[in-house]
GUZATOR-950026 format. One line per field, with one value per residue (C-alpha): chain; residue number from 1; x, y, z. Coordinates in steps of 0.1 Angstrom, whole numbers. Each point is the difference from the previous one (the first is absolute). Example, Ala and Ser with C-alpha at 12.3 -4.5 7.8 and 13.67 -1.06 7.14 Angstrom:
2
cadena = [A_A] .
num = [1_2] .
px = [123_14] .
py = [-45_34] .
pz = [78_-7] .
//
This chain:
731
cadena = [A_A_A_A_A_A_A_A_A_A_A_A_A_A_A_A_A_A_A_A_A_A_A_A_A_A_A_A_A_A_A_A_A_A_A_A_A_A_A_A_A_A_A_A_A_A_A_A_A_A_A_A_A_A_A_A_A_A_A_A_A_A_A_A_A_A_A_A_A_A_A_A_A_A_A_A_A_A_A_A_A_A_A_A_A_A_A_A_A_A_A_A_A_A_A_A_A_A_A_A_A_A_A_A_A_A_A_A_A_A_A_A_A_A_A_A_A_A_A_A_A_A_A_A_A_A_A_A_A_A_A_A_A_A_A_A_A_A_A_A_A_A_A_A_A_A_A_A_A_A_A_A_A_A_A_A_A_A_A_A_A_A_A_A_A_A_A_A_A_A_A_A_A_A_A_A_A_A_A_A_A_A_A_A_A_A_A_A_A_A_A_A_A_A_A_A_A_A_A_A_A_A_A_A_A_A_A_A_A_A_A_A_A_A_A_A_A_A_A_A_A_A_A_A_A_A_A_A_A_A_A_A_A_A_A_A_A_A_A_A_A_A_A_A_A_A_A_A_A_A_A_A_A_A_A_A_A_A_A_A_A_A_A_A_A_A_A_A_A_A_A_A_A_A_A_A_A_A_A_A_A_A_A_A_A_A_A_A_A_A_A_A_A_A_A_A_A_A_A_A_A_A_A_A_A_A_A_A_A_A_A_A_A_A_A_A_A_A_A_A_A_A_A_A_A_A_A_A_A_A_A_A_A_A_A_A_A_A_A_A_A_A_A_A_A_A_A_A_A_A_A_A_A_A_A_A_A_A_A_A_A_A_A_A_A_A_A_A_A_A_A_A_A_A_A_A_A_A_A_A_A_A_A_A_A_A_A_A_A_A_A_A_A_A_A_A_A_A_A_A_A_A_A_A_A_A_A_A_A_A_A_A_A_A_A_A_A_A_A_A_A_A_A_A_A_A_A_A_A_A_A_A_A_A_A_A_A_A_A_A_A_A_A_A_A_A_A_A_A_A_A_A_A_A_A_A_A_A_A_A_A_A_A_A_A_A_A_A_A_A_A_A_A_A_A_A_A_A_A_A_A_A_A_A_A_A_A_A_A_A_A_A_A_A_A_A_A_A_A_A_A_A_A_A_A_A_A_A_A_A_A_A_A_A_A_A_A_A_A_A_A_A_A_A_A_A_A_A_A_A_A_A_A_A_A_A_A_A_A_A_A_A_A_A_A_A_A_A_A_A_A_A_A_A_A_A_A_A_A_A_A_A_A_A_A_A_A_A_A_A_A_A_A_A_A_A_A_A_A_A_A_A_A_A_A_A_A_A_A_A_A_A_A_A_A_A_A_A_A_A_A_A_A_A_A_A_A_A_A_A_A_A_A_A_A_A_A_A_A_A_A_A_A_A_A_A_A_A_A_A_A_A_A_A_A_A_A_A_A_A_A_A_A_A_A_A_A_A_A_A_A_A_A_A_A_A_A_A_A_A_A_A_A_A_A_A_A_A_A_A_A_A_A_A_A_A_A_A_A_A_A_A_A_A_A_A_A_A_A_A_A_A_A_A_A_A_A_A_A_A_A_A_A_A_A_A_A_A_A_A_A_A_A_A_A_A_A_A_A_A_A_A_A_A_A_A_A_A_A_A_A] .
num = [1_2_3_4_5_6_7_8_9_10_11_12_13_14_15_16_17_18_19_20_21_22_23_24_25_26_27_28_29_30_31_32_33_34_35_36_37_38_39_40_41_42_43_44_45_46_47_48_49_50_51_52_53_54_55_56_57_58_59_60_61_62_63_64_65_66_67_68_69_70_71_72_73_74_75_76_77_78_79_80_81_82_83_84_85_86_87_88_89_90_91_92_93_94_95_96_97_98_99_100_101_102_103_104_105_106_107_108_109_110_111_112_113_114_115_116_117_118_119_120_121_122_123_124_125_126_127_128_129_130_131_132_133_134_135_136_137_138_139_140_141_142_143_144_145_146_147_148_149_150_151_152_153_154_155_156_157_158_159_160_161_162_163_164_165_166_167_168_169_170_171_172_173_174_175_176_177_178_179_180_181_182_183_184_185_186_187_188_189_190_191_192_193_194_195_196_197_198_199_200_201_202_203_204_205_206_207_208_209_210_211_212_213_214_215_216_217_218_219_220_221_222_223_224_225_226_227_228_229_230_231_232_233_234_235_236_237_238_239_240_241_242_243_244_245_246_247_248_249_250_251_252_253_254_255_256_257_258_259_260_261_262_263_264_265_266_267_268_269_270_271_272_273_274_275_276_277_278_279_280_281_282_283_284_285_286_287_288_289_290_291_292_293_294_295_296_297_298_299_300_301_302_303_304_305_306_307_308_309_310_311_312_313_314_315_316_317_318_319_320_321_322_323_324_325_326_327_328_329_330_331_332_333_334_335_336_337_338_339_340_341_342_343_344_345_346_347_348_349_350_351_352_353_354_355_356_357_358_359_360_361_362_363_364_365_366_367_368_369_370_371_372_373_374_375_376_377_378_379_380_381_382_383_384_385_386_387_388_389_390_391_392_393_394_395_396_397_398_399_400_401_402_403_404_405_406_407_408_409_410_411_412_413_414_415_416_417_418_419_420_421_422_423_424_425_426_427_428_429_430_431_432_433_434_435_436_437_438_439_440_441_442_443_444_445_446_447_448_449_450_451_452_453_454_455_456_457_458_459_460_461_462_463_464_465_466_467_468_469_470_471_472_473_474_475_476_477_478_479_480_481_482_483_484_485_486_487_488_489_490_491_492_493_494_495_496_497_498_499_500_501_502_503_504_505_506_507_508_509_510_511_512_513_514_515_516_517_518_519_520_521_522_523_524_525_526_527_528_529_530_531_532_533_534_535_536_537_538_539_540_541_542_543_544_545_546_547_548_549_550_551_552_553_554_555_556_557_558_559_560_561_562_563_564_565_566_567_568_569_570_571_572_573_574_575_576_577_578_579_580_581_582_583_584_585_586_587_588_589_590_591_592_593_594_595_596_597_598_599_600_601_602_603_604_605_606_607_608_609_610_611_612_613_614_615_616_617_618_619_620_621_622_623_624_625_626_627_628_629_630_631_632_633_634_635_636_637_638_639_640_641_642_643_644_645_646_647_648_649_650_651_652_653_654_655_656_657_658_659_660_661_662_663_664_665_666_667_668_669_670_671_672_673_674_675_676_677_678_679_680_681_682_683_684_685_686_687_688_689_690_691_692_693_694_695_696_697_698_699_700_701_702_703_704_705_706_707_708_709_710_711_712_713_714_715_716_717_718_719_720_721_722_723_724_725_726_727_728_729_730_731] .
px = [118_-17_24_9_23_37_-6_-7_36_14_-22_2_24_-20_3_15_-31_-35_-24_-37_-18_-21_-30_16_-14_-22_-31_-23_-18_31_10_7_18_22_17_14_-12_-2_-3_-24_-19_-1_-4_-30_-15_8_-13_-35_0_13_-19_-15_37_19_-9_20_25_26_0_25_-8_-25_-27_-38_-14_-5_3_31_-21_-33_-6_-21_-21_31_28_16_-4_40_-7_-25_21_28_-21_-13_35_5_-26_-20_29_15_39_20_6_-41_-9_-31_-7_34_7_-33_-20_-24_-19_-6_-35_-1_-34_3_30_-19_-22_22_12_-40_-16_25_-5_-34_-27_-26_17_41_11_39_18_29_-6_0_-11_-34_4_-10_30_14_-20_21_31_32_21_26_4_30_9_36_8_28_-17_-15_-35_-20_-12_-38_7_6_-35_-16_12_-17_-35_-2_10_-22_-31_7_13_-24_18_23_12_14_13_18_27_12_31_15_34_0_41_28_14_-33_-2_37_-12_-28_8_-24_-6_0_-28_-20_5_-10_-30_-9_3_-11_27_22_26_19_32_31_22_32_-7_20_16_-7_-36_0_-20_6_-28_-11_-23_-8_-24_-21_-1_5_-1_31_-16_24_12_38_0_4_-9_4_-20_12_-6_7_3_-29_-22_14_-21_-37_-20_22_23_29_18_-29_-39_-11_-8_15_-15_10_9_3_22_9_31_24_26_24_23_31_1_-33_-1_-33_-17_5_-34_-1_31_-14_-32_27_14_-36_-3_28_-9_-37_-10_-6_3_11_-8_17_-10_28_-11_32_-4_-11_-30_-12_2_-23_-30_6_9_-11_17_23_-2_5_27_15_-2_-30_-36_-34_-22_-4_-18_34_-8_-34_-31_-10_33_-22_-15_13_7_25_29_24_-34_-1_32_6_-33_13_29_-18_-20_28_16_-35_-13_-29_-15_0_-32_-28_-4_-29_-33_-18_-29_-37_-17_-19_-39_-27_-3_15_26_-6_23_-21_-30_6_14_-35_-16_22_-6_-38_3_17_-29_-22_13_12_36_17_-34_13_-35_5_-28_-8_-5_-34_-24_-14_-19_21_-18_17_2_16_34_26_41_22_33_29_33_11_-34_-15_18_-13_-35_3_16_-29_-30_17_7_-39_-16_-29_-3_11_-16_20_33_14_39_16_38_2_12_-18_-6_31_17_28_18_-6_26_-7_21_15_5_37_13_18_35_-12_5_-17_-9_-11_-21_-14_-16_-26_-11_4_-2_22_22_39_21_22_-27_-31_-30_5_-19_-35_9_-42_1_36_-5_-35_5_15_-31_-17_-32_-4_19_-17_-35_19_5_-33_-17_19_18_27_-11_-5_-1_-40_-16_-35_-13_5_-37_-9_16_-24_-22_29_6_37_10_32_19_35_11_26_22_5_42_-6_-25_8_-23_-21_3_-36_-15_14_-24_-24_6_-1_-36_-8_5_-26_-28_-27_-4_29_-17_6_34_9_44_5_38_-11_6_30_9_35_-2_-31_-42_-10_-28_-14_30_25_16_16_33_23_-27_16_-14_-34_-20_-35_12_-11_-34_5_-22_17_-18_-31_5_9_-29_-23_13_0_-33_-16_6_8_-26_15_-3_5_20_-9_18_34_-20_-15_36_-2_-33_16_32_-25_-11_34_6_29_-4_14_5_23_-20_8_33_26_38_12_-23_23_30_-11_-4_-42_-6_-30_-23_-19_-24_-32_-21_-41_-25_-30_-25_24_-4_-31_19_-3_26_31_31_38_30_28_34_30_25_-19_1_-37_11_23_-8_-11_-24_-25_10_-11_6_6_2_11_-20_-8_-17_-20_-8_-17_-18_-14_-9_-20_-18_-9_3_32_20_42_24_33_20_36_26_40_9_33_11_20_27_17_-28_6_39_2_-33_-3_-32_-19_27_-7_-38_-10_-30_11_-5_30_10_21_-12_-17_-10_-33_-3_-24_-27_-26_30_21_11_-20_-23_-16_-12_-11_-26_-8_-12_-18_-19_-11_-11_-26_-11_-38_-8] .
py = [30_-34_-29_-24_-26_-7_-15_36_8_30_20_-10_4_20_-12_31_-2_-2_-25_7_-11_-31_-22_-29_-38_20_-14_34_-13_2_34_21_35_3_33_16_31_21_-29_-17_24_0_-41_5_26_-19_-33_18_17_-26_-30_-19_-7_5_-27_10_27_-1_28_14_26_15_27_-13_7_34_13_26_30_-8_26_-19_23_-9_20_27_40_-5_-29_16_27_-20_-23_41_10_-32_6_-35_-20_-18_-7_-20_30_-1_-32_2_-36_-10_26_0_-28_2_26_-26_-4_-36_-7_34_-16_-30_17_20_-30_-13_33_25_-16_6_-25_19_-5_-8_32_1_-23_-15_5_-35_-28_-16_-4_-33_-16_11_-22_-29_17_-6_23_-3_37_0_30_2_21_18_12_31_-7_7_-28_-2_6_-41_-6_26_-18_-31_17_12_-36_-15_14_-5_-40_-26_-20_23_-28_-13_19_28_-9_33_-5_27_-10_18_7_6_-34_-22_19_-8_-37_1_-10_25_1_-38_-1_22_-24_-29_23_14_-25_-28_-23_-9_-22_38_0_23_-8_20_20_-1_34_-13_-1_37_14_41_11_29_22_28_-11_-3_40_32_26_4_-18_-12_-28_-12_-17_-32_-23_-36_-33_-29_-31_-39_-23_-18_29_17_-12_-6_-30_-27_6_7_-13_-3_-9_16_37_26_21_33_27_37_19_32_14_32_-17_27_18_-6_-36_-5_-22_-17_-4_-29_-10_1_-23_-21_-5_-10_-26_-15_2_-17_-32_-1_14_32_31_35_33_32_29_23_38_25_18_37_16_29_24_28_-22_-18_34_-22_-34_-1_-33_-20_24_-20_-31_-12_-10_29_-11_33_12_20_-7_-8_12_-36_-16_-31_-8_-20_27_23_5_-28_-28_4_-5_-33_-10_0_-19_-30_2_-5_-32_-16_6_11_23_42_12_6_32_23_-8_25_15_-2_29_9_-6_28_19_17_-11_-4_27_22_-10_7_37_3_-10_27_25_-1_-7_32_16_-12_12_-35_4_20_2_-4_-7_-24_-14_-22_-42_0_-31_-16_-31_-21_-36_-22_-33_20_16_-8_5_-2_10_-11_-11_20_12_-37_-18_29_-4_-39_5_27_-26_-24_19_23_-33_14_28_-7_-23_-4_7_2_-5_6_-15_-4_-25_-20_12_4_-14_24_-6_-38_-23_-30_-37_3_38_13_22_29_13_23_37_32_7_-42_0_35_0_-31_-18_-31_-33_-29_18_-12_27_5_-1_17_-10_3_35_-6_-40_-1_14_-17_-32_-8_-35_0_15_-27_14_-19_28_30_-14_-13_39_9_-23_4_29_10_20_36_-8_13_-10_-16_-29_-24_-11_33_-9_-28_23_19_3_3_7_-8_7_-8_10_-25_21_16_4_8_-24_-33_-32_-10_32_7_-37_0_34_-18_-34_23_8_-35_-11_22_7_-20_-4_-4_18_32_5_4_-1_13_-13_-3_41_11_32_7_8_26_8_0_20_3_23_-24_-21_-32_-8_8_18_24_32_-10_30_-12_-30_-38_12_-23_23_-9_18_-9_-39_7_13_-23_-28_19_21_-12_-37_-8_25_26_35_32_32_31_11_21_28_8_2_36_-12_-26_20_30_-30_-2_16_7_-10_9_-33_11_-12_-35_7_-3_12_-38_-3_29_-14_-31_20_4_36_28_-3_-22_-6_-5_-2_-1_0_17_-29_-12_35_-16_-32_-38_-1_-25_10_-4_5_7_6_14_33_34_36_10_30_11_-21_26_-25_-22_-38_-19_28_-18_-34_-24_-23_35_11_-37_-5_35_0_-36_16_29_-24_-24_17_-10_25_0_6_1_6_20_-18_-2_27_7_-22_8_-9_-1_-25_-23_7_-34_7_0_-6_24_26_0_6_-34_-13_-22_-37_-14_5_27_25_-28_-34_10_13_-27_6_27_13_8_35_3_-24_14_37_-15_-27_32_19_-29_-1_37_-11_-29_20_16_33] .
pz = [-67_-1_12_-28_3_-7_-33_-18_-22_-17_-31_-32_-23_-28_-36_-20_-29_16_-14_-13_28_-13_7_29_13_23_19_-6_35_24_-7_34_7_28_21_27_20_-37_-24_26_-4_-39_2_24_-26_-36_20_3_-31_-21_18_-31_-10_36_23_33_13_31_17_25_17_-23_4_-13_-35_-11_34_-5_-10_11_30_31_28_23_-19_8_-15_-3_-21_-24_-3_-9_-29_-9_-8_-24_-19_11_3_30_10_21_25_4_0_25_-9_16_28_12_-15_31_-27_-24_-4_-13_-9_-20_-24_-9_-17_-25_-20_-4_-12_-13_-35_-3_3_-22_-22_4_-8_0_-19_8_39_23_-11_18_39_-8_-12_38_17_-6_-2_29_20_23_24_21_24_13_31_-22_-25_-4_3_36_11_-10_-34_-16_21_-18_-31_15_8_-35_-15_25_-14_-37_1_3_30_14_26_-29_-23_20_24_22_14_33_13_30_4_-29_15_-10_-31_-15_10_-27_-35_-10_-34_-4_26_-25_-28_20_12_-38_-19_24_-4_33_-18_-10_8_-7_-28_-15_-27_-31_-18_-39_12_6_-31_-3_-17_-24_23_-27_-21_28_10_-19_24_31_29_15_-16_-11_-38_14_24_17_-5_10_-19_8_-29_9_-6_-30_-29_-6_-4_13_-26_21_27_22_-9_33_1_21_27_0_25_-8_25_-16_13_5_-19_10_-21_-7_11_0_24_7_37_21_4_-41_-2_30_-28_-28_20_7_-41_-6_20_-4_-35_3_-18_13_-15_11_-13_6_14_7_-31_-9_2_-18_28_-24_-5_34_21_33_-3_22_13_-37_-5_30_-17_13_-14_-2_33_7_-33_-8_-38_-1_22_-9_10_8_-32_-27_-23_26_-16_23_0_-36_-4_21_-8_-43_15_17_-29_-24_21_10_-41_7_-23_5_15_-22_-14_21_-13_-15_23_-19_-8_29_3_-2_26_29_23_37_8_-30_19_32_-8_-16_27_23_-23_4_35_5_-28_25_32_18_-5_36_16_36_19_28_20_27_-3_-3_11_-28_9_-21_-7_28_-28_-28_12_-28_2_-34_-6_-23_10_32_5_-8_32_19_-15_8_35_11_-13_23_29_-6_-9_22_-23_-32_-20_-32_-17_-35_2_-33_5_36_32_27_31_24_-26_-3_36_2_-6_-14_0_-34_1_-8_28_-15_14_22_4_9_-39_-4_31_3_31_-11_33_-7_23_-6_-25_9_18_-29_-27_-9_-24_-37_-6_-17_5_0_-40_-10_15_4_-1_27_22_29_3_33_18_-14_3_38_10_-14_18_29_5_24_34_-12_-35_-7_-27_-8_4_-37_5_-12_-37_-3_-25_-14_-37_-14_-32_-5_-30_-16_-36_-19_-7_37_9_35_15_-14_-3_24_18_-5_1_34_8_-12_19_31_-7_-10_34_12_-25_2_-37_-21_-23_21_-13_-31_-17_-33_-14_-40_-7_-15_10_22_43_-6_12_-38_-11_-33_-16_15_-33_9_6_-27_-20_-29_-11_24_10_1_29_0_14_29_30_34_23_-22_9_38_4_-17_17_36_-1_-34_13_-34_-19_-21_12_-22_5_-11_-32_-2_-14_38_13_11_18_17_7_16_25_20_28_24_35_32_19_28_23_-13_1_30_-1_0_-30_-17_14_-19_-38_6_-11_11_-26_-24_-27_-2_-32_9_-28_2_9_27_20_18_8_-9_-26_-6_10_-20_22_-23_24_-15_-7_2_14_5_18_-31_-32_-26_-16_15_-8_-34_-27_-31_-6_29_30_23_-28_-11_37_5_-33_10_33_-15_-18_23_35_13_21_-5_28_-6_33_-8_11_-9_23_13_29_33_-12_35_9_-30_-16_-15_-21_-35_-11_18_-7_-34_3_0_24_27_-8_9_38_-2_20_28_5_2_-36_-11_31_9_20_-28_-10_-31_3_34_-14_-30_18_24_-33_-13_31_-1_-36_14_23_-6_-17] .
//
């Protein structure tokens, strides 16, 4: 267990009548949870979920936030199997996130906590509150060599916090002992408080048995989950009443650390009575929630774990164990709730009545149906690239996301044949594997660092995954224009004078999680540097929808009972910017979908294709959509990378509402031909074992898979700019 020091003394001596819990001197904006191995876990969790009222958690020797039954490409059939047989759930004698936490796929977690609620609209009620309230939030991670956790697991902790905290330097303080000996020497639960709550005057006290409050737990749960009827919270004098009415005007911080409290003594951990003694001489107050109690074995046939004493991580209660309303968050949550006196959540809101129409989903089933009516639909004819005589000034990338730092990254590196970009939500060039002065370095690990090549990054740390979307601010664009400019021997890419002309569209919606501001002002101040009218580039940050391409259907963020969208055309204003040069352009309407869909075709580009390509997740197969005036040549051209299986998709690309679909029916108005290259492949995972972007389909824009990845030499980008070519060339 975590060292504390001597000044921790016996359990309390429980008062033989629990009290109602009540309403305390609290300070509702120092409120942390604390744990160890199992409660760390729980602390880690509430922390997240709870973060517009939880400030903080310690952590010892805890696994990261909803990461217990979320299966990564690493894991093993064994471990499926296992997760199978518990119907969804987890348990301690499975823990993949502790036995082998090398699976973890980080940059996978993060985004659980930011979307699972919805975003068009919130959804679920009474899930976590907005990611937001992390971002200035504290947390102390400490790994002891004794304790059950493989070693990897606390810095997977830190990756996950590292992305979701506005200075991670700051506000999250890892600690690693590396022998039993250094550990013991620790006071470590006082160096959390110091850490948390920012105060270093904290200092170890004796606590006092008539401070000991047992508590009434039952009001707060109805069904058997684990549990007893009472529990602990330790009060000073100073912080009992509210307003400055009592002994002491100052409120209370307060530190959840829910315990085993176990039967018959129930006597209380030594880390918890470690905290009580830091109450009693500094203020605080200490709630413990007391598990050990029974569970209802016939509505909760697999948990086997809480029947143990200890607290659902591993969804043993709840598929959502990580949401506020699981049955144990609920529960602790009603309790802080109770002692801060803040009010009960609002009841759900009501959902409008839904707009005329169809739903997107109604739509595109329409739109399959017919296409199936019409023949399209598992109509495997595959054909060679053909030469189209593509217009050499009007070669266009786009992407979103993922697919938007590859879009950016190939217009950089192809600057000699591609003339223009839309990047909806992505990062500078080579942004994701440079480190910059101020970044944070990570405790490193084979999950943390994944294989990313990165130069300067300390031996023992690693870059904060996405650090170019979570901490833009922290981008110098000196050394990304530097390695554009000049790059490394071997590292080929064309020449930056060729971007002098280039027009950039560069858009970044308000209410976008993942790429935070001024992820995409600092695409555009890439461009800037180059184009020879500023005029050329063109950042939209006034729309409100959440990390999305929008088309027309799309409603904003947060929109209820939308089905007609906010009418904001994405791909319509990429490409009046980049080939209307600011002059609208019209598609053709969704009534010629089965017309535009008839105008895809498969293609055999194996030729294009190498088996380090493969190796590297490109796939046989593409794309290709050419309207009928552009058979002769001299059309524009839209490269649209991303996930597909020409070869095996049933459908060709764009049925029903979505930016395949907008982008073709623009190009079959106006003569524009739409590749879309199929990447997301499996990759050798021999070759690259520490991947985990790439692994789960992703295409490769963070260094992963080579340090090349960003160049003409890169696995994915090389076969695409090889098809492009066959595209210029004459009919």
């Amino acid at each position: 267990a975590a060292a504390v020091a001597a000044a921790a003394a016996h359990s309390p001596r429980e008062r033989t009548t629990p009290v109602k819990l009540a309403e305390l001197n609290v300070d509702p904006a120092l409120v942390i949870a604390a744990g160890v191995d199992n409660s760390a876990d729980f602390a880690h969790q509430f922390h997240i979920a709870f973060s517009a009222s939880v400030s903080g958690a310690c952590v010892f020797s805890g696994q990261p936030f909803n990461c217990a039954t979320t299966g990564f490409a690493g894991d093993t059939q064994e471990w499926h199997d296992a997760i199978a047989k518990l119907n969804g759930s987890a348990s301690s004698k499975n823990d993949h996130c502790k036995a082998t936490p090398s699976v973890v796929d980080i940059g996978s977690l993060v985004d659980y906590p930011r979307r699972h609620c919805g975003q068009n609209p919130v959804a679920i009620q009474d899930c976590f509150d907005d990611v937001n309230y992390v971002k200035h939030s504290r947390s102390f991670l400490y790994q002891s060599p004794s304790e059950g956790a493989t070693a990897g697991t606390i810095e997977n902790v830190d990756g996950l916090l590292a992305q979701m905290v506005l200075d991670p330097a700051t506000s999250i303080k890892v600690v690693r002992p590396a022998s039993t000996a250094e550990a013991a020497a620790i006071d470590a639960p006082g160096e959390c408080l110091r850490h948390v709550l920012d105060d270093a005057t904290l200092v170890p006290g004796a606590a006092v048995d008539k401070n000991w409050w047992t508590f009434d737990q039952r009001e707060f749960f109805t069904d058997q989950i684990g549990f007893q009827d009472a529990g602990f919270v330790y009060v000073p004098s100073r912080c009992e009443d509210m307003n400055g009415e009592g002994p002491g005007s100052s409120p209370c911080p307060l530190v959840i650390r829910p315990d085993t409290c176990a039967p018959p003594a129930r006597d209380l951990s030594a880390d918890t009575l470690q905290y009580a003694a830091y109450a009693e001489a500094n203020g605080l107050v200490l709630l413990t929630p007391c598990l050990g109690g029974d569970v209802d074995q016939a509505k909760f046939p697999h948990a086997f774990d809480v029947a143990e004493g200890r607290l659902d991580v591993y969804g043993q209660l709840d598929p959502n164990y990580v949401q506020q309303s699981a049955p144990h968050m609920r529960t602790i949550g009603a309790m802080m709730r109770r002692v801060v006196g803040s009010p009960s959540p609002p009841s759900p809101r009501p959902v409008q009545p839904l707009a005329p129409g169809k739903s997107v989903a109604e739509q595109r089933a329409a739109s399959l149906a017919a296409a199936t009516a019409a023949g399209l639909v598992n109509n495997i004819t595959i054909v060679p690239l053909p030469p189209l005589g593509i217009d050499k000034t009007s070669v266009l990338t786009a992407g979103c996301s993922n697919t938007a730092d590859f879009s950016h990254q190939f217009h950089v590196a192809f600057s000699s044949i591609v003339t223009g970009s839309c990047i909806f939500s992505g990062m500078p060039y080579h942004c994701a594997v440079t480190r910059f002065a101020k970044d944070y370095m990570v405790a490193k690990s084979n999950a943390t660092a994944a294989g990313i090549h990165c130069d300067g990054c300390d031996s023992n740390g690693t870059l904060t995954y996405d650090h170019c979307k979570n901490h833009p601010h922290n981008v110098e664009m000196d050394l990304l224009w530097k390695y554009a400019e000049a790059p490394p021997q071997g590292h080929v890419i064309d020449n930056v004078s060729n971007l002098v002309n280039a027009r950039v569209f560069s858009f970044g919606p308000t209410h976008d999680r993942c790429y935070q501001p001024p992820a995409m002002r600092n695409v555009a101040t890439f461009h800037l540097r180059y184009a020879k009218d500023p005029s050329q580039v063109l950042l939209v940050e006034d729309q409100p929808f959440p990390h999305t391409l929008p088309t027309n259907e799309t409603p904003y963020y947060n929109t209820h009972g939308n089905m007609t969208g906010a009418l904001y055309d994405g791909p319509g204003e990429c490409l009046r910017h980049v080939f209307g040069k600011g002059e609208r352009v019209y598609p053709v309407p969704p009534s010629h979908e089965i017309e535009v869909a008839a105008r895809w075709r498969r293609i055999n580009n194996s030729e294009f294709v190498t088996p380090n390509n493969i190796a590297q997740g490109y796939k046989e197969g593409a794309w290709l959509f050419v309207p009928p005036q552009c058979e002769a040549g001299g059309c524009k051209l839209v490269v649209l990378p991303g996930g597909c299986s020409a070869y095996t998709d049933g459908a060709p690309p764009g049925l029903g509402p979505g930016p395949d679909n907008a982008f073709a029916r623009y190009g079959m108005a106006n003569g524009y031909v739409v590749l879309k290259p199929c990447q997301g492949g499996p990759i050798d995972k021999a070759l690259y074992p520490n991947n985990h972007e790439n692994l789960r389909g992703m295409v490769d824009v963070y260094g992963q898979l080579s340090p090349l990845y960003a160049t003409q030499k890169g696995g994915q980008m090389e076969p695409t700019g090889k098809m492009i070519r066959r595209l210029l060339e004459s009919v």
